[in-house]
Each structure stands twice: as structure tokens, then as C-alpha cells.
ChimeraX commands (.cxc) that place a marker at each C-alpha (Angstrom):
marker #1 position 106.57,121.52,72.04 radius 0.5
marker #1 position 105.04,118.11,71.83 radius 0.5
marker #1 position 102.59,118.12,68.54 radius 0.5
marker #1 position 100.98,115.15,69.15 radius 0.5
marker #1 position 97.06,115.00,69.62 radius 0.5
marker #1 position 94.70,114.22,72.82 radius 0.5
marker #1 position 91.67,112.25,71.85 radius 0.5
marker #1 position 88.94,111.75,73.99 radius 0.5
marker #1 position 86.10,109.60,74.00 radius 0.5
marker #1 position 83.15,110.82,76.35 radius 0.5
marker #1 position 81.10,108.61,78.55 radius 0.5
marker #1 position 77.64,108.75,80.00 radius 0.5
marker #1 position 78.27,108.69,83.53 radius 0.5
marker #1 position 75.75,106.75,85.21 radius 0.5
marker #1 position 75.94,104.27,88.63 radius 0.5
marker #1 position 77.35,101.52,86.37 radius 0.5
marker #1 position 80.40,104.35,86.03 radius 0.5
marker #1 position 81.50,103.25,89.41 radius 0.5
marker #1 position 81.63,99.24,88.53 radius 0.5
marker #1 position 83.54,100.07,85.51 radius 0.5
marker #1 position 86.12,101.57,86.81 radius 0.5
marker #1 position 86.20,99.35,89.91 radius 0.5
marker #1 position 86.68,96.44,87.04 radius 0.5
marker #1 position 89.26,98.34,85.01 radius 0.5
marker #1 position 91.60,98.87,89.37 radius 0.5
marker #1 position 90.75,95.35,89.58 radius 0.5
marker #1 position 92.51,94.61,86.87 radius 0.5
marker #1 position 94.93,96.44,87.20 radius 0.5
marker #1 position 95.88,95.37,90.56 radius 0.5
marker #1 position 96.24,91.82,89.05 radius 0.5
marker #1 position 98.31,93.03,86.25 radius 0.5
marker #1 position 100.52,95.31,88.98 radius 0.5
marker #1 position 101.26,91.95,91.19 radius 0.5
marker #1 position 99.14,93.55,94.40 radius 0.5
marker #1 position 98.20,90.32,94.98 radius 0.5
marker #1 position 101.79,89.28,95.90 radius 0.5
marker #1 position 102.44,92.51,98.63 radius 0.5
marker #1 position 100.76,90.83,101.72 radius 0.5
marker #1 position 102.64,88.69,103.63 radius 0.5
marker #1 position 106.00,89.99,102.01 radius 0.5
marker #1 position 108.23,92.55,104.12 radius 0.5
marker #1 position 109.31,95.06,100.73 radius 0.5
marker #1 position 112.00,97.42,101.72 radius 0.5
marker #1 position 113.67,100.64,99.81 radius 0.5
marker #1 position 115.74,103.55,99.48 radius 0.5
marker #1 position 114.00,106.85,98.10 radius 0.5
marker #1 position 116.21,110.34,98.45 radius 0.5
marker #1 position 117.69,110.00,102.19 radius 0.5
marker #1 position 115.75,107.67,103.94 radius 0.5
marker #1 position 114.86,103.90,103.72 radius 0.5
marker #1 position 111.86,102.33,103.96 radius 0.5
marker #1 position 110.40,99.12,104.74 radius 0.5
marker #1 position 106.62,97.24,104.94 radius 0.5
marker #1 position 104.97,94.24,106.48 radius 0.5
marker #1 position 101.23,93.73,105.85 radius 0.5
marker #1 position 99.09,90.96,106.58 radius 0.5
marker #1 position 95.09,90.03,107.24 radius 0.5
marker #1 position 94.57,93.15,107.65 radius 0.5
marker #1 position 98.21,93.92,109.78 radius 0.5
marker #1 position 99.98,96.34,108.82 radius 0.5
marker #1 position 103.46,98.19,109.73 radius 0.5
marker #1 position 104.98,101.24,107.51 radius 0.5
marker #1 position 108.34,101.95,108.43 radius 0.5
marker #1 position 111.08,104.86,107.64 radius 0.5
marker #1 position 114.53,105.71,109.16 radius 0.5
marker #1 position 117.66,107.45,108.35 radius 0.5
marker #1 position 120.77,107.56,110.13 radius 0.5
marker #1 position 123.60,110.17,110.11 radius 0.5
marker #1 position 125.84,111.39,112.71 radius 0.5
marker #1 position 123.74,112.31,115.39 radius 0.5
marker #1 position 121.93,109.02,115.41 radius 0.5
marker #1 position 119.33,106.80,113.64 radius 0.5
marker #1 position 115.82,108.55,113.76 radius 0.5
marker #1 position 112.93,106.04,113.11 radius 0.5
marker #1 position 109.06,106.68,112.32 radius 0.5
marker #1 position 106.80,103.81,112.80 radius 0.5
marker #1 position 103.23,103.53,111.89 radius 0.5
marker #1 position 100.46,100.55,112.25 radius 0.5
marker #1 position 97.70,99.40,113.14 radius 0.5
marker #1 position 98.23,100.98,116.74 radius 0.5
marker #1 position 98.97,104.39,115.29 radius 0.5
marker #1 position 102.25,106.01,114.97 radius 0.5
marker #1 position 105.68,106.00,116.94 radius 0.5
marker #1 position 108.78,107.78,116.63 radius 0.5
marker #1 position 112.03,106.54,118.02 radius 0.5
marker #1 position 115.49,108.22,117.99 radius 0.5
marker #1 position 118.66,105.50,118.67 radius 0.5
marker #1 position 115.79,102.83,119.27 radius 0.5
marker #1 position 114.23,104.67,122.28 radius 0.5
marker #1 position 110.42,105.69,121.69 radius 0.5
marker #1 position 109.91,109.54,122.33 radius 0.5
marker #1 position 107.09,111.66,122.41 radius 0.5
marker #1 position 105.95,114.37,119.53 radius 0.5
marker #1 position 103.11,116.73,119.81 radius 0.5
marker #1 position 99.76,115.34,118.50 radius 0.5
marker #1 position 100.48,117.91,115.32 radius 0.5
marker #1 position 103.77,116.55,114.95 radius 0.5
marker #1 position 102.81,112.92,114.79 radius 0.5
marker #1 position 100.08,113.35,112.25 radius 0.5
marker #1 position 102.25,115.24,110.11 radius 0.5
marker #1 position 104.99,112.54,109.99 radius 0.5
marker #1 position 102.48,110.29,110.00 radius 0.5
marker #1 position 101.17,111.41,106.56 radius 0.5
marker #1 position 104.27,111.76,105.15 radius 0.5
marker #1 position 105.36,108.02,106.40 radius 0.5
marker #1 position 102.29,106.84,104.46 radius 0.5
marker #1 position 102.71,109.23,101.56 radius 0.5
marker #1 position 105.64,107.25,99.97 radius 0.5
marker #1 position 104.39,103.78,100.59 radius 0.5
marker #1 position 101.22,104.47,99.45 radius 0.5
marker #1 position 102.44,105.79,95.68 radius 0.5
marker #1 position 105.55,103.15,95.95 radius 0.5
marker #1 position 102.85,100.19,96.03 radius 0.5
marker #1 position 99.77,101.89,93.34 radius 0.5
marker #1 position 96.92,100.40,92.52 radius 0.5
marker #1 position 97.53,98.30,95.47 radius 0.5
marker #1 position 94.98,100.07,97.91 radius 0.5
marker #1 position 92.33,101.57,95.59 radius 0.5
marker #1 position 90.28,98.85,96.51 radius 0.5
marker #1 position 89.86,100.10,99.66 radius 0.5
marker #1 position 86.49,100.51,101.53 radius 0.5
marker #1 position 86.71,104.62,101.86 radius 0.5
marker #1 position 87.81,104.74,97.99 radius 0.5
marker #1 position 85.55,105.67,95.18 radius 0.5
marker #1 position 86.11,105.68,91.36 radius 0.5
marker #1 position 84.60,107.10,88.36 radius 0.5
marker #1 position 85.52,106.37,84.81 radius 0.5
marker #1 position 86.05,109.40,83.53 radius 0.5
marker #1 position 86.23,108.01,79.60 radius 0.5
marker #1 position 89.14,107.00,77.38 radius 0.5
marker #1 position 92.27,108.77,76.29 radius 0.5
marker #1 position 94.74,108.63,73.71 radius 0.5
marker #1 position 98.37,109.92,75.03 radius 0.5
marker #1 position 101.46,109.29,73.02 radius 0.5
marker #1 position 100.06,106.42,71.07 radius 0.5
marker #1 position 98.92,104.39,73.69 radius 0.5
marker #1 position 94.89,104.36,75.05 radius 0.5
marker #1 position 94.13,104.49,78.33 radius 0.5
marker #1 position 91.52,104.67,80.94 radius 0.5
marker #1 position 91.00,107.66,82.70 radius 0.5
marker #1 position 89.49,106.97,85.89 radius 0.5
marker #1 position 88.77,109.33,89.15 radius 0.5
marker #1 position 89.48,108.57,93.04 radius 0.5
marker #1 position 88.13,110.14,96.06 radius 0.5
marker #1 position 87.81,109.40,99.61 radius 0.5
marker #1 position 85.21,109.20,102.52 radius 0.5
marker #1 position 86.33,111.63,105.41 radius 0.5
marker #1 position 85.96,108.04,107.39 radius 0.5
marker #1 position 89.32,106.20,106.63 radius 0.5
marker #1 position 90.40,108.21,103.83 radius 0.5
marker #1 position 93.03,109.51,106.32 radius 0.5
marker #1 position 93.75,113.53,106.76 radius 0.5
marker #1 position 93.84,114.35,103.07 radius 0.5
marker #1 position 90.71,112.35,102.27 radius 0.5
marker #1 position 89.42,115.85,100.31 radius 0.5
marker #1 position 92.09,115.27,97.72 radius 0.5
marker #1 position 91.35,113.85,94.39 radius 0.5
marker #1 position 93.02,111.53,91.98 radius 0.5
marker #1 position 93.14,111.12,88.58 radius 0.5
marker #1 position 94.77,107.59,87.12 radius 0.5
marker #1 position 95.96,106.82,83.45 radius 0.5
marker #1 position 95.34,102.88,83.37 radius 0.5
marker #1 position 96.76,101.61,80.21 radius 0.5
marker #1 position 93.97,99.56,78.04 radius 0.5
marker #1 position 96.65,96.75,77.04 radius 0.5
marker #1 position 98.80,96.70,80.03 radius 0.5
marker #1 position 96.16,97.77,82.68 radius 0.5
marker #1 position 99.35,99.84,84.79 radius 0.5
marker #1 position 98.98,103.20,85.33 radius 0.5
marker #1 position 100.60,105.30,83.09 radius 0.5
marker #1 position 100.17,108.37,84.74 radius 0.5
marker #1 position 98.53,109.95,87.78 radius 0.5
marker #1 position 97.50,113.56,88.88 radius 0.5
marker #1 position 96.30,114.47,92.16 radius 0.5
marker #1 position 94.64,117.70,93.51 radius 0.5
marker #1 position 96.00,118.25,97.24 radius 0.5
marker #1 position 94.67,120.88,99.81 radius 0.5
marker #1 position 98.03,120.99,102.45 radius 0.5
marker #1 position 100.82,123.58,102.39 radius 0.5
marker #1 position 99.21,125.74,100.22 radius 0.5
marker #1 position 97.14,123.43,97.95 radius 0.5
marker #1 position 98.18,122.88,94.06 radius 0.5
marker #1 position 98.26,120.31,91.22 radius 0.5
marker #1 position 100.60,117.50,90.65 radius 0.5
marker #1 position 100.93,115.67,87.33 radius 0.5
marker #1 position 103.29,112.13,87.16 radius 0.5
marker #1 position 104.55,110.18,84.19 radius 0.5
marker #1 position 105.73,107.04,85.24 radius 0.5
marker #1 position 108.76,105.41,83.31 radius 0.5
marker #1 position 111.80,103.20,84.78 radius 0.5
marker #1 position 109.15,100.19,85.19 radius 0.5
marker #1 position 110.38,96.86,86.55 radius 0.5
marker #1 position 109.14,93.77,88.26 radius 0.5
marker #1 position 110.62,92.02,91.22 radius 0.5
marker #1 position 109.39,88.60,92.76 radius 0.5
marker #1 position 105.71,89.58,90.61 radius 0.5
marker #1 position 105.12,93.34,91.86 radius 0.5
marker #1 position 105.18,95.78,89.61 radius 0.5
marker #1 position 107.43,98.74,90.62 radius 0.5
marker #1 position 108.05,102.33,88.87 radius 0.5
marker #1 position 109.81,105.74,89.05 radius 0.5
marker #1 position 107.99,109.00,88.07 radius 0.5
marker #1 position 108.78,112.37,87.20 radius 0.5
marker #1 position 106.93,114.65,88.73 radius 0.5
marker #1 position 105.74,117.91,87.20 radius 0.5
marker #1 position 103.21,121.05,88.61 radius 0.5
marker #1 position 100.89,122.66,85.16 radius 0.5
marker #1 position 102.40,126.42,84.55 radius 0.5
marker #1 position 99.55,127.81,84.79 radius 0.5
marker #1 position 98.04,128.43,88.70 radius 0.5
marker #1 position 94.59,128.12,87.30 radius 0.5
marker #1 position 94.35,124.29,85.33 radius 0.5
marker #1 position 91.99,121.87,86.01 radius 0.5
marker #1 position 93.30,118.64,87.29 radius 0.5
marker #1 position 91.32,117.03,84.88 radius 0.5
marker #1 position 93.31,119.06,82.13 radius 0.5
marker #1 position 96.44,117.82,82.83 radius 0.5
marker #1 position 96.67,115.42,80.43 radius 0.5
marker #1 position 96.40,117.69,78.01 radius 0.5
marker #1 position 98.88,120.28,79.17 radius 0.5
marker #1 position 101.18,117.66,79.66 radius 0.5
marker #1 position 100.87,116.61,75.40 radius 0.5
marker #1 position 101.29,120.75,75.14 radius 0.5
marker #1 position 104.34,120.86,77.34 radius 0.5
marker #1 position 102.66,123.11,79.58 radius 0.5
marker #1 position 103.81,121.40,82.32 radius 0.5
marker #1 position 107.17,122.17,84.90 radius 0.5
marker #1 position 109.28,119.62,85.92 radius 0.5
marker #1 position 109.94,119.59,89.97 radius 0.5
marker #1 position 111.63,116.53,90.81 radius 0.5
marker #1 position 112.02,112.69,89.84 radius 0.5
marker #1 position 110.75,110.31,92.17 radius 0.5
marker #1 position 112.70,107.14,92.34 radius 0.5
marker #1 position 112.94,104.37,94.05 radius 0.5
marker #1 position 116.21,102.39,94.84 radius 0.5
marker #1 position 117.95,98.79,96.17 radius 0.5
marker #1 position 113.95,97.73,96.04 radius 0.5
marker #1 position 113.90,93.69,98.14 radius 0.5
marker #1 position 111.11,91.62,98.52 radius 0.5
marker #1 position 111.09,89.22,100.82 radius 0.5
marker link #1:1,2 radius 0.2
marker link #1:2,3 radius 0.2
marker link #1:3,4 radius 0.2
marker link #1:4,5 radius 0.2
marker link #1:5,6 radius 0.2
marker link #1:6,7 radius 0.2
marker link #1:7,8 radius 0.2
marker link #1:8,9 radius 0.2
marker link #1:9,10 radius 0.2
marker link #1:10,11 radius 0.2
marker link #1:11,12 radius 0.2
marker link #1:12,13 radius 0.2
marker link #1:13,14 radius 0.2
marker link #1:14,15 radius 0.2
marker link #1:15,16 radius 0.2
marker link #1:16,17 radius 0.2
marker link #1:17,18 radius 0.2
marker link #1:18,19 radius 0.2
marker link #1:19,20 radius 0.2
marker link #1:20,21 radius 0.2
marker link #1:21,22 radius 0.2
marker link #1:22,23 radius 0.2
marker link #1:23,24 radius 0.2
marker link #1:24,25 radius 0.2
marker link #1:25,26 radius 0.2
marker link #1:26,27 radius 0.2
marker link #1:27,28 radius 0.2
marker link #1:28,29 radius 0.2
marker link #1:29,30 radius 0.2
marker link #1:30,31 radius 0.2
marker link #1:31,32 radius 0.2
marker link #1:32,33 radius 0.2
marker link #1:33,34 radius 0.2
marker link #1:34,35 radius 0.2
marker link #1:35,36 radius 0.2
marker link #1:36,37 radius 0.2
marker link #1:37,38 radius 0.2
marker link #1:38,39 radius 0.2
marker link #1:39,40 radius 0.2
marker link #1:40,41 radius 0.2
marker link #1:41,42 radius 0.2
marker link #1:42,43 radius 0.2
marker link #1:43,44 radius 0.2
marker link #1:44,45 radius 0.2
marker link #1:45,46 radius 0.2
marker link #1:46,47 radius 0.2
marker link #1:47,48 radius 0.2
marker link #1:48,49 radius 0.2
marker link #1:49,50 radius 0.2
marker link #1:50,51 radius 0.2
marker link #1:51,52 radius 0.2
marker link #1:52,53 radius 0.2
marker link #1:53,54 radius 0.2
marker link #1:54,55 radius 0.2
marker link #1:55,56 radius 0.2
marker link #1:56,57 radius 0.2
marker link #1:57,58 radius 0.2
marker link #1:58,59 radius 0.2
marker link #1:59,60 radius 0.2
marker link #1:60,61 radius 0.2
marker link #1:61,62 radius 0.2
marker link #1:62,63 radius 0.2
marker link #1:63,64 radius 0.2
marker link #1:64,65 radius 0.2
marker link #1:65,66 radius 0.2
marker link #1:66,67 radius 0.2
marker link #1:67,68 radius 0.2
marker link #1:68,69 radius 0.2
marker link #1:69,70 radius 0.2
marker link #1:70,71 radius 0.2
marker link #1:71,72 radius 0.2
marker link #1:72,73 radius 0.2
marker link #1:73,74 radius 0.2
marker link #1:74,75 radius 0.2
marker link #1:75,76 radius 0.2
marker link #1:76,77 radius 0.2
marker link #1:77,78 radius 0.2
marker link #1:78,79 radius 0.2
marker link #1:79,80 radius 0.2
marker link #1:80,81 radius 0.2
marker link #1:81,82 radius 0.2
marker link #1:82,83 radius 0.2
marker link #1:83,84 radius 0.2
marker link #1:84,85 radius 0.2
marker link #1:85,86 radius 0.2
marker link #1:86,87 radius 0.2
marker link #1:87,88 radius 0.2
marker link #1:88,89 radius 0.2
marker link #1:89,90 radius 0.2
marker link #1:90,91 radius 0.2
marker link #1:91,92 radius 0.2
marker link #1:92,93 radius 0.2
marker link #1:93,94 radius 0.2
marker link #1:94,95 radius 0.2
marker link #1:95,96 radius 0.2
marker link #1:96,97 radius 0.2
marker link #1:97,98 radius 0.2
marker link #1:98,99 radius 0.2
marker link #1:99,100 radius 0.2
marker link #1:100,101 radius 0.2
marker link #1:101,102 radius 0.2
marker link #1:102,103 radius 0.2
marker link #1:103,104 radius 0.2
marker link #1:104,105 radius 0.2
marker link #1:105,106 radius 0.2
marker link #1:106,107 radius 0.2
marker link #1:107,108 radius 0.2
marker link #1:108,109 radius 0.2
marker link #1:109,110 radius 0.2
marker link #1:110,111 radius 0.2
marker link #1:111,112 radius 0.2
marker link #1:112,113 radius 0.2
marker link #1:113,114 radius 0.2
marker link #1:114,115 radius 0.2
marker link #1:115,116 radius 0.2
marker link #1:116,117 radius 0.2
marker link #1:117,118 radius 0.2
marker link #1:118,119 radius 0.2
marker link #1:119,120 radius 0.2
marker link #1:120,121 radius 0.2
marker link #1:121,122 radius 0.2
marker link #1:122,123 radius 0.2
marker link #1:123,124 radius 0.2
marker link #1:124,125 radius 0.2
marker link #1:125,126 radius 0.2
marker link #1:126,127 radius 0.2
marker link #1:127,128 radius 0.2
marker link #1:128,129 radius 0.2
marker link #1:129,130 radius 0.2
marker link #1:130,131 radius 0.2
marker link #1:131,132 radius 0.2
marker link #1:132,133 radius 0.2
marker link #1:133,134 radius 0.2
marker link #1:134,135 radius 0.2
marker link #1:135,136 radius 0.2
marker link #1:136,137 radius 0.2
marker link #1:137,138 radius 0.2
marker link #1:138,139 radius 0.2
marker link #1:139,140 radius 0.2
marker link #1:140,141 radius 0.2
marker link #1:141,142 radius 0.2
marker link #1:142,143 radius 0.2
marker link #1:143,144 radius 0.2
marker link #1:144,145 radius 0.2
marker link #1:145,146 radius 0.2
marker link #1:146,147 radius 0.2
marker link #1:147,148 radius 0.2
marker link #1:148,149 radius 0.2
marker link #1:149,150 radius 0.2
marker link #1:150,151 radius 0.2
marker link #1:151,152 radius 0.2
marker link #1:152,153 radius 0.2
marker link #1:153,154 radius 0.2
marker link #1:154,155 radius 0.2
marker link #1:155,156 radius 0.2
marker link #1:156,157 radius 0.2
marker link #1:157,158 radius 0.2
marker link #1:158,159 radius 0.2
marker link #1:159,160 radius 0.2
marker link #1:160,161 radius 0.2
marker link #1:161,162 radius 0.2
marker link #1:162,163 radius 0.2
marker link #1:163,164 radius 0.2
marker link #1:164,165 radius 0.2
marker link #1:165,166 radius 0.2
marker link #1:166,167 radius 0.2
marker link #1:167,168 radius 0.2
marker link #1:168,169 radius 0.2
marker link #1:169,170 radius 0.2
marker link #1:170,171 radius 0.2
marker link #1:171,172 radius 0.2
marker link #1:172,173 radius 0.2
marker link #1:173,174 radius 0.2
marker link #1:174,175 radius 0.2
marker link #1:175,176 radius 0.2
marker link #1:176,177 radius 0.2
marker link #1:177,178 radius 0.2
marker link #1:178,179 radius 0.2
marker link #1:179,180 radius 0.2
marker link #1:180,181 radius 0.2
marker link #1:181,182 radius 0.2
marker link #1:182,183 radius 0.2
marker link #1:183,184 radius 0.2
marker link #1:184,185 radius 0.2
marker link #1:185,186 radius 0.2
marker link #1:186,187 radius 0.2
marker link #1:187,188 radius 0.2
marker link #1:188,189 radius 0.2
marker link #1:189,190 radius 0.2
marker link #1:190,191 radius 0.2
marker link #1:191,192 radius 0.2
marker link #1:192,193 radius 0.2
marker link #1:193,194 radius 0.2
marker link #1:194,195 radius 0.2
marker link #1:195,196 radius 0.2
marker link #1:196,197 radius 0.2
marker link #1:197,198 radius 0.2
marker link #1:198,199 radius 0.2
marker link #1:199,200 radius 0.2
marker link #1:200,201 radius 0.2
marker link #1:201,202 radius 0.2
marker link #1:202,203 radius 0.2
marker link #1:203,204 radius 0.2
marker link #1:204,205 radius 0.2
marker link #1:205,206 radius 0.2
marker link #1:206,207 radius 0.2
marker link #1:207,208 radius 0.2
marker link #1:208,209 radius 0.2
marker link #1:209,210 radius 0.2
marker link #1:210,211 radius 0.2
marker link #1:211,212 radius 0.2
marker link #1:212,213 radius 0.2
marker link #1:213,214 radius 0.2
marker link #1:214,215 radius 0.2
marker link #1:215,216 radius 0.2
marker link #1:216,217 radius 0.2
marker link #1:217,218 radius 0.2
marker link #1:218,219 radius 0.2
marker link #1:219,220 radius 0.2
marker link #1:220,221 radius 0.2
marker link #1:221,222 radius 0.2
marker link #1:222,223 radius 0.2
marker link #1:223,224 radius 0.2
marker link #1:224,225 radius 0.2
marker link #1:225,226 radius 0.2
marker link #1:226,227 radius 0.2
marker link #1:227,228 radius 0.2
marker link #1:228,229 radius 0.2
marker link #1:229,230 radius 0.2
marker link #1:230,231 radius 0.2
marker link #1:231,232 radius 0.2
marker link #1:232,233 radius 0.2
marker link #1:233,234 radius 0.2
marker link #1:234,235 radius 0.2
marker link #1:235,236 radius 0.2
marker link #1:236,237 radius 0.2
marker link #1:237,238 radius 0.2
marker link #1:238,239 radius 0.2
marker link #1:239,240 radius 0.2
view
């Protein structure tokens, strides 16, 4: 049992909510070194497969593969939607098939790269007020999506831990709707920087109980009433 105390201090949330916390991912992004992704091809190894991106003016191109015996399977997705190729041949996958792997392509380069992308025109953000975890103040701020380019999950909702010295993210919780639907809490830790961008691992946790409020977790996590489920972490990270 963690006995250490959550302090919170409550905001009037009003239109200038929405600048605020746009100021607060702004800065952030700065402190995170998203200024330095475009234009640089960032590559990666998380759990079996490796990854690589390329984005520029607007270009972009998210790519995953893994190779065993049978062959090298490759998933491809860009500005001209998403392609899967097995041995370097393009094949075709049921519409179904293709978004799914399509979402899960831009899953892990999406989290790998945070903030970088909450600036985004389908993203809005609420400060949610300030909170004292372990010591250390952050920002508690709140992201959700317009159904227009918020992608197939645009109805989940995100919760970010920006650190008030810092400005990283600390932590991040996220209420998703697929497989089921649940709650997923992450504390980052293992942070390093290469060539200016800010890079970290997480461990990954789900709250105990089925019926928390996302916007709780922070709370259960202080009152270790949080499980475990996996670590996330990235490895052999280039930029080039």
C-alpha cells in the first residue's frame, strides 16, 4: 500500500479551459523534442515487431514488419491509406481486416511519439486542474476527438499527467470502447533522449475494480488499486 496523499486543486472550467491546456501540450511538445520528429525517419523494436516512421509537410508513412520462418510480413500505412505486403509482394485483406491492422499500426507510433500529435486539428483538451502524485505537481489535462479525423476510436478519451517543471507527461489513462471496452492507466519511467526527442517506457496497469472512473485513476493508482498487465518498452530506438 502506497500511503502517500492525492491533492487536488479544482478549476473553474470555462472556454479559456481549452487555451490553457492547449498552452500547457504546447509546451510540452517543445520540452518532448516534437519539433525535431518531421523530416527524421525514427525506427524501433517493441515485443516482436519493428517499426519505422517518415513524416514530412504533412507526409506521412507508419511502418511495421516482422520476419520469421515463413517470411517477412509488412503493414504499411500513409497518406494513401494502408497496405499489407508478405515477402515484399502487396496482397489484399478484407476492408475489416485492413482497418483493424491499420489501428493497431498507428496505435504504437502514436503513444511511442506523445505529445507529438495532440495538436492536431480533430483534438480537444480540457484542463482538468492540478495534481500532486508522488511529490511532483502536475497538470491534469483531458483529450477527445472529432468523429472527423479522430480515426476509428475517436470516442475514446484521454487523460495526461504533464509535469509542472518538466512539462512531459508523467502519466496517461485512456478510456477505450474496442474488444470489450475498459480502462488503462500508464506510468511512464525508463525516460531518455536521442538526437532531442524525448522517448519513454511505461508500465501499463487496468484499476481492480470494473466500475472506476477514468478520471479516478490517479488516485487508485497512489492506493495501489491498480493491476499490472504488461510493460511497454521500446528498444534499439535510431533517429535519423
Amino acid at each position: 500500500m502506497k500511503y502517500l496523499y492525492l491533492f487536488f486543486a479544482l478549476f473553474l472550467v470555462s472556454s479559456c479551459g481549452e487555451d490553457t491546456a492547449h498552452e500547457i501540450v504546447d509546451k510540452s511538445m517543445v520540452a518532448s523534442g516534437s519539433n525535431y520528429i518531421e523530416g527524421k525517419r525514427i525506427s524501433f523494436y517493441f515485443r516482436d515487431y519493428y517499426y519505422e516512421s517518415f513524416r514530412k509537410d504533412g507526409q506521412y508513412e507508419l511502418i511495421r514488419r516482422k520476419t520469421d520462418t515463413t517470411g517477412t510480413v509488412k503493414d504499411v500505412l500513409s497518406n494513401n491509406g494502408f497496405q499489407r505486403y508478405i515477402n515484399e509482394k502487396p496482397v489484399s485483406l478484407p476492408d475489416s481486416m485492413a482497418v483493424k491492422y491499420s489501428e493497431s499500426v498507428n496505435s504504437v507510433h502514436y503513444f511511442a511519439y506523445l505529445p507529438y500529435g495532440l495538436n492536431d486539428a480533430s483534438v480537444h483538451k480540457e484542463l482538468l486542474g492540478e495534481v500532486t502524485l508522488f511529490g511532483r505537481d502536475y497538470y491534469k489535462i483531458k483529450i477527445w476527438f472529432d468523429e472527423e479525423g479522430g480515426g476509428e476510436d475517436y470516442e475514446d478519451i484521454y487523460v495526461y499527467w504533464i509535469d509542472k517543471q518538466t512539462f512531459t507527461i508523467g502519466y496517461l489513462a485512456y478510456l477505450f470502447h474496442v474488444d470489450g471496452g475498459g480502462l488503462r492507466f500508464r506510468d511512464a519511467y525508463n525516460e531518455r533522449t536521442i538526437k532531442g526527442i524525448r522517448f519513454a517506457d511505461y508500465r501499463n496497469f487496468k484499476p481492480k475494480n470494473p466500475n472506476a472512473s477514468l478520471y479516478s485513476l490517479d488516485s487508485l493508482f497512489i492506493e495501489d488499486e491498480l493491476e499490472l498487465l504488461s510493460t511497454i518498452e521500446l528498444k534499439n530506438i535510431k533517429v535519423d
